[in-house]
Backbone bond lengths (Angstrom), bond angles and torsions (degrees), N, CA, C in turn:
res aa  C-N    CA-C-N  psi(-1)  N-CA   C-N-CA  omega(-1)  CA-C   N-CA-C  phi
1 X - - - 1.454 - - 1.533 108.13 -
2 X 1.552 121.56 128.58 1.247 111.93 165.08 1.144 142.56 -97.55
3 X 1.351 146.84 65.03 1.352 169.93 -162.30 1.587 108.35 -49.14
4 X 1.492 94.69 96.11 1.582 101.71 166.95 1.291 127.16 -31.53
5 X 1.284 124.71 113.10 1.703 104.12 176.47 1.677 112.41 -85.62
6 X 1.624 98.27 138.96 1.251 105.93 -175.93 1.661 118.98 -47.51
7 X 1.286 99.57 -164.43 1.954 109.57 163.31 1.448 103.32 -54.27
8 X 1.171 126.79 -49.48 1.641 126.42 -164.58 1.498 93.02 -51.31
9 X 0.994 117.21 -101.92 1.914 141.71 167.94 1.961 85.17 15.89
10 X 1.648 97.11 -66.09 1.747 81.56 -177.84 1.238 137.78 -108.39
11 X 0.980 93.07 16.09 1.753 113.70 158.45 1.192 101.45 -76.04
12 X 1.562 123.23 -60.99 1.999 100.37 173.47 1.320 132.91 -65.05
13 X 1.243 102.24 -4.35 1.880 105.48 -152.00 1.645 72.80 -107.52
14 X 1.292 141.81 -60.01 1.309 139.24 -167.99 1.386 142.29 -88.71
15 X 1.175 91.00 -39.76 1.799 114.64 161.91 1.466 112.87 91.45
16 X 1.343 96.83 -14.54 1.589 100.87 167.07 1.894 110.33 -136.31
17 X 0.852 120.91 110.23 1.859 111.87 156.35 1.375 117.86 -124.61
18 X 1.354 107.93 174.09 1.628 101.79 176.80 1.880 111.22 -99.48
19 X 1.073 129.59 155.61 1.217 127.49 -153.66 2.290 87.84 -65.68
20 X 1.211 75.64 137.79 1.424 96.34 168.51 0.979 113.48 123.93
21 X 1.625 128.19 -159.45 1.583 119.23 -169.75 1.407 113.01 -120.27
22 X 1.498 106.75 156.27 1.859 129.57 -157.56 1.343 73.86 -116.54
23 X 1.773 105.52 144.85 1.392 134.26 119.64 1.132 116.16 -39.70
24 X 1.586 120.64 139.47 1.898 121.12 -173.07 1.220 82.58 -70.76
25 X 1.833 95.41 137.28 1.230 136.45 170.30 1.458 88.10 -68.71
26 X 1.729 116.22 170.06 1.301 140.48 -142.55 1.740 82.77 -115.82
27 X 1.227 114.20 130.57 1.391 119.86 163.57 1.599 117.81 -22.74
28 X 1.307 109.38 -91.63 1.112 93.61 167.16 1.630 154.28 -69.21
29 X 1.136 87.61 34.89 1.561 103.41 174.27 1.735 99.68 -103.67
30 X 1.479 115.71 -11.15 1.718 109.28 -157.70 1.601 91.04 -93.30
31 X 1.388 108.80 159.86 1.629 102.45 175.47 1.326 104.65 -77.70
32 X 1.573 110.05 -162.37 1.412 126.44 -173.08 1.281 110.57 -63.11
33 X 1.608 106.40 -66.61 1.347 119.64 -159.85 1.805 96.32 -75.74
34 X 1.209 141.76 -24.45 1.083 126.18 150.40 1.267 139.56 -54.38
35 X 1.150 122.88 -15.36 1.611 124.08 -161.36 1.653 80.46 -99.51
36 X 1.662 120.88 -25.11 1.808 87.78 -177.36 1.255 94.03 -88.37
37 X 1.453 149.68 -4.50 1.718 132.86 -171.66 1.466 87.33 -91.33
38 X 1.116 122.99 -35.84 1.738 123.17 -157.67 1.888 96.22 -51.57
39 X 1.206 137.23 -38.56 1.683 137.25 163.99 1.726 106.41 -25.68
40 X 1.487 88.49 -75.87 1.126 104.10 -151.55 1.780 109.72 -69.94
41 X 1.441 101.34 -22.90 1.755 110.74 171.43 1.357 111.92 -62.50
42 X 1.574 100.46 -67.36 1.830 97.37 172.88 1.483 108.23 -34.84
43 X 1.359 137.02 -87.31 1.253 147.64 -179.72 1.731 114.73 -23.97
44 X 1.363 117.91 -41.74 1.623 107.22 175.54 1.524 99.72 -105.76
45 X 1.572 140.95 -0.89 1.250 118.06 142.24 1.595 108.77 -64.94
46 X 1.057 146.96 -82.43 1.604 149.54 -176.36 1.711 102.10 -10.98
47 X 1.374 114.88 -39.06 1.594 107.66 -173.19 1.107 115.88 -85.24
48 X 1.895 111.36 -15.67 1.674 130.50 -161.77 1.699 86.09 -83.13
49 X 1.276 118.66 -68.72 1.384 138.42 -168.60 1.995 106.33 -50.24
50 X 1.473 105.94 -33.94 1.164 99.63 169.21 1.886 117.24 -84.12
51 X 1.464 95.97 -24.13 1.088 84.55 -179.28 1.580 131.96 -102.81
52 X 1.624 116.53 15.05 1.505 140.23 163.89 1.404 123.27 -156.77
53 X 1.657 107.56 16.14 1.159 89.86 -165.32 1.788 142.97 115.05
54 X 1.106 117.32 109.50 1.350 119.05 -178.70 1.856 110.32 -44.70
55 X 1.078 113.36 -56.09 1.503 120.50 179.54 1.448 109.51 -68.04
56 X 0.954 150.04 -45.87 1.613 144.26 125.30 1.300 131.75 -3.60
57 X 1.560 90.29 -49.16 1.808 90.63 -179.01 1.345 90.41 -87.81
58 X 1.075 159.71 -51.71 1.236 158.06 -123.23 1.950 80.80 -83.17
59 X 1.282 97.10 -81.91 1.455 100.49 -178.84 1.547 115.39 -48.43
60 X 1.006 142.78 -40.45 1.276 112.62 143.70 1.539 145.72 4.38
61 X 1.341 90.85 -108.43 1.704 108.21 143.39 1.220 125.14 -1.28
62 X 1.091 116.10 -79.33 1.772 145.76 163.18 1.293 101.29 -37.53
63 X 1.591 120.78 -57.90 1.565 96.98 174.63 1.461 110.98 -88.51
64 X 1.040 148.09 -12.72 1.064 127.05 161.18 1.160 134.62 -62.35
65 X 1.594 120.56 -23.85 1.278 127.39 155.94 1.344 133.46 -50.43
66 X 1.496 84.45 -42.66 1.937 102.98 174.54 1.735 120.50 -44.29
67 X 1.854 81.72 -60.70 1.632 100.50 167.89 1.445 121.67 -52.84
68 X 1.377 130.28 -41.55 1.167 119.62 -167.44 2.068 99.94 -96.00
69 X 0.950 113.35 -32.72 1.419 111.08 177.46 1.858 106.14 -70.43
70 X 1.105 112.47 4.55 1.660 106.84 -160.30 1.714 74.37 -109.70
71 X 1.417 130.46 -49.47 1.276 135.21 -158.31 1.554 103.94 -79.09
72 X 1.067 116.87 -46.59 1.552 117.24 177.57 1.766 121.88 -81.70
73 X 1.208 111.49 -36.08 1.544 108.99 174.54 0.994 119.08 -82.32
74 X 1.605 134.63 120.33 1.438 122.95 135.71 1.539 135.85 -40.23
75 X 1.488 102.96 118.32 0.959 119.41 166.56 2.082 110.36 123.88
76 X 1.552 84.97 -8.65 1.779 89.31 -172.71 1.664 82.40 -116.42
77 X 1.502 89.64 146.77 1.680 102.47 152.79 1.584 109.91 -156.78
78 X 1.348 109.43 143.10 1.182 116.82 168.04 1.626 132.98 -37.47
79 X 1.132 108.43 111.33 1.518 114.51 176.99 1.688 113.30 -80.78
80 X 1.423 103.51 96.67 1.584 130.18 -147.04 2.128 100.09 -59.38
81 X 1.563 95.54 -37.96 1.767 102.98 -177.35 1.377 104.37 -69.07
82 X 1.820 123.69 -67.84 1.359 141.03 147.20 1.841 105.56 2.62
83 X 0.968 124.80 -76.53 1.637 150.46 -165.48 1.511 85.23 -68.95
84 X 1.260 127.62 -83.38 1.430 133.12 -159.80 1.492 112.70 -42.64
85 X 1.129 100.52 -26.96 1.773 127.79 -154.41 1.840 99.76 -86.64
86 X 1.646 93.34 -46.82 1.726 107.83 175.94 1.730 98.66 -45.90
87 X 0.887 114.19 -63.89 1.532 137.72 -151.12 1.936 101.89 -67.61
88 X 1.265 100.14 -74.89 1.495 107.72 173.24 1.700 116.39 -36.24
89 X 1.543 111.96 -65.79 1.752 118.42 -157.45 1.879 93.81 -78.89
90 X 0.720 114.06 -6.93 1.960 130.30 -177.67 1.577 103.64 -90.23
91 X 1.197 110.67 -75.90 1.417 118.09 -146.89 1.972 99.15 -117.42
92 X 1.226 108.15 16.14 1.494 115.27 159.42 1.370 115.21 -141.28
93 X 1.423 102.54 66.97 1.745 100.11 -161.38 1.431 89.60 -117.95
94 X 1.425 122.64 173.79 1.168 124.81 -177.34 1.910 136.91 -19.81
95 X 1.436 96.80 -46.66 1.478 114.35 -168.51 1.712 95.69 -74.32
96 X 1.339 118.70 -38.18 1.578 121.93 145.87 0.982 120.46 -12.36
97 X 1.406 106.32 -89.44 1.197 112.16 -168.15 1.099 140.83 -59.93
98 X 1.493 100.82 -17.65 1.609 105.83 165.19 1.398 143.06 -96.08
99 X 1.539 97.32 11.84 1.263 107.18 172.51 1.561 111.76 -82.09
100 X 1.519 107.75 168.29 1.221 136.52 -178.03 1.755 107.02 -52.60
101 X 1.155 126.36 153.99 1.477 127.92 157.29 1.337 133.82 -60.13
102 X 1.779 104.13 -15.25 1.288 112.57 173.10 1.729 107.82 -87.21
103 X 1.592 94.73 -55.63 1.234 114.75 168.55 2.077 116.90 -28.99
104 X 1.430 96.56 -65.85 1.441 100.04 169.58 1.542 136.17 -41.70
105 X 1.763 103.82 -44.58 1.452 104.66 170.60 1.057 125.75 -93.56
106 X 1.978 119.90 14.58 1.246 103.19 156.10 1.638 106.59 -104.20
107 X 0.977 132.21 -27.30 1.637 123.73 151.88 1.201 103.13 -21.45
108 X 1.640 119.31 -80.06 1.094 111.50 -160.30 1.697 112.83 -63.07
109 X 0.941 117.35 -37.82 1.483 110.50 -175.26 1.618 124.48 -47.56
110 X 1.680 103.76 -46.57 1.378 151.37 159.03 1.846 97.21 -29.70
111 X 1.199 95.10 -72.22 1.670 102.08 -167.58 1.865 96.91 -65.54
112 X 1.163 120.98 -53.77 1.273 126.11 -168.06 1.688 102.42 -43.63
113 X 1.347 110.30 -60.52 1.527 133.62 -177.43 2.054 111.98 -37.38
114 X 1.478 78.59 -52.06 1.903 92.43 -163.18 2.001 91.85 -86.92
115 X 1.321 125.09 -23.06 1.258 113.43 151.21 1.675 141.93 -88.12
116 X 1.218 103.53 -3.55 1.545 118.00 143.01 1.785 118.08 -73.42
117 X 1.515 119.71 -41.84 1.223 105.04 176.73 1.734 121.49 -68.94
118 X 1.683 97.79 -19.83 1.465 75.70 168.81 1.390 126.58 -101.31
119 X 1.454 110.09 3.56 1.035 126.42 155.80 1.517 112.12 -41.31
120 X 0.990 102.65 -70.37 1.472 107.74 179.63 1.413 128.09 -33.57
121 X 1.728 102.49 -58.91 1.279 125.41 176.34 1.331 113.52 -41.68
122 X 1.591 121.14 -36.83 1.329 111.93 -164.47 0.912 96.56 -117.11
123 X 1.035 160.77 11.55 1.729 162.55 140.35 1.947 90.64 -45.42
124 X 0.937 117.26 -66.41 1.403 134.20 -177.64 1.873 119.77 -46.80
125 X 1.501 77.82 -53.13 1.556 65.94 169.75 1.810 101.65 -109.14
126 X 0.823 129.48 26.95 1.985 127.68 158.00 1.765 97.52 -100.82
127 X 0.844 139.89 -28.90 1.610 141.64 172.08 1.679 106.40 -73.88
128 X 0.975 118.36 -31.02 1.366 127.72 151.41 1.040 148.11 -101.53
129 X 1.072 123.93 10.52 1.781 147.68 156.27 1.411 112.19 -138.49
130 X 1.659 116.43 49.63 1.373 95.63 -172.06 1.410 118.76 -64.36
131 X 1.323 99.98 -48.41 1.652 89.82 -161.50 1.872 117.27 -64.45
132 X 1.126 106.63 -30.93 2.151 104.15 163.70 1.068 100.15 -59.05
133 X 1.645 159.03 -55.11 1.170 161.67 130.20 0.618 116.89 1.51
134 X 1.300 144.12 -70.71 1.536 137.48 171.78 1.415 122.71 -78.86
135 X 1.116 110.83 -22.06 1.368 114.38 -174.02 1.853 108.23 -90.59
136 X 1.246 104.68 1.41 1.752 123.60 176.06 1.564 81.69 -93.14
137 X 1.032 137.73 -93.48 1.277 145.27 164.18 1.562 122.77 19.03
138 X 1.559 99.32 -90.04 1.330 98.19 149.19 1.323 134.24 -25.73
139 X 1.528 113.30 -66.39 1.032 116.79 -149.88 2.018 109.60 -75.02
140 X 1.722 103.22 -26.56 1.313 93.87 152.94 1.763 138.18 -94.60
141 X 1.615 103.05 7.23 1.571 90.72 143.63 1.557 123.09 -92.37
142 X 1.337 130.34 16.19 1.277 136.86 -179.37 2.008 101.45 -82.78
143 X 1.641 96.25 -26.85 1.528 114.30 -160.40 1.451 85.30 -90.83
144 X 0.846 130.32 -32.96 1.537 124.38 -176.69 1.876 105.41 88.70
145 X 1.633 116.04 40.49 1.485 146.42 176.92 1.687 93.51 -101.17
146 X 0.830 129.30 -29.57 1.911 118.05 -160.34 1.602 101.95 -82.10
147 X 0.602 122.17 52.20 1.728 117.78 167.12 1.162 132.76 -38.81
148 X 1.117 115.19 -11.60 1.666 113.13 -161.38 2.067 86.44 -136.11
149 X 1.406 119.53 10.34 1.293 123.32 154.06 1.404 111.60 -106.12
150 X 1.810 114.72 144.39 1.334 111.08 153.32 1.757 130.92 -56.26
151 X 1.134 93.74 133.38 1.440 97.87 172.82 1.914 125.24 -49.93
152 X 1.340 119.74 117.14 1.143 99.42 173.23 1.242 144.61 -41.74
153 X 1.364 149.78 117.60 1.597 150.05 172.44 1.324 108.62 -33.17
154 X 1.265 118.07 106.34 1.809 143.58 172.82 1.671 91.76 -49.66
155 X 1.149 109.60 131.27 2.131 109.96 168.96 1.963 93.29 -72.18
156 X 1.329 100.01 149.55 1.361 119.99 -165.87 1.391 90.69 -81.21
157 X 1.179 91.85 141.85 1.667 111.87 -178.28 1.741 101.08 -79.68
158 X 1.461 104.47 152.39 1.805 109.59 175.24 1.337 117.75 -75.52
């Protein structure tokens, strides 16, 4: 199966995209320290996508990026309602709600789990590519793409 890689995938491999999702970038277009996480990404997107969904995983991703680019870059931080908001109107939407109580906390556990692993993933490679990492980052909340960051403070007018 070939699993689109999200914004992340080309935010490292490119340094610039516009918010939304890339076709996998070409091997050698990915950096170093990506091409060894890039295994293990394909492999827990394929389980994400089986297990909510292509548009899920995608958004996923997306917030996990948020989180770890909001935590590692100066100058970005997570917009905590924005973020909360990703998570809730997504992943507590109808078909949610109607599951069972057992049912619910392993969803939720499920989702928590596969968004800690990519948590992980990109902590790893943003600690090691920070500045293309962040500076991808930046450069799409400059575009007005960062959604799940606060907007920078406008300088006060005279």
């Amino acid at each position: 199966m070939n699993i689109q890689k999200t914004i992340v995938a080309g935010v490292l491999a490119l340094a610039s995209v516009p918010h939304g999702i890339l076709a996998a970038p070409r091997e050698e277009q990915l950096s170093p320290v990506w091409q060894q996480i890039d295994p293990a990404w394909d492999k827990v997107s394929q389980k994400i996508v089986a297990f909510v969904g292509e548009n899920k995983q995608k958004l996923l991703a997306n917030l996990a990026y948020a989180a770890v680019a909001g935590d590692l870059c100066e100058g970005l931080a997570l917009d905590a309602k924005a973020f909360q908001s990703g998570f809730d109107d997504n992943f507590g939407d109808a078909a949610y709600k109607a599951k069972s109580a057992a049912d619910l906390a392993q969803y939720s556990g499920k989702v928590s789990m596969y968004f800690g692993v990519y948590v992980g993933m990109l902590t790893a490679v943003g600690l090691q590519e920070r500045d293309s990492f962040c500076g991808a980052a930046k450069e799409m909340q400059a575009k007005g793409e960062g959604r799940y960051w606060t907007q920078p403070t406008q300088p006060a007018s005279p």
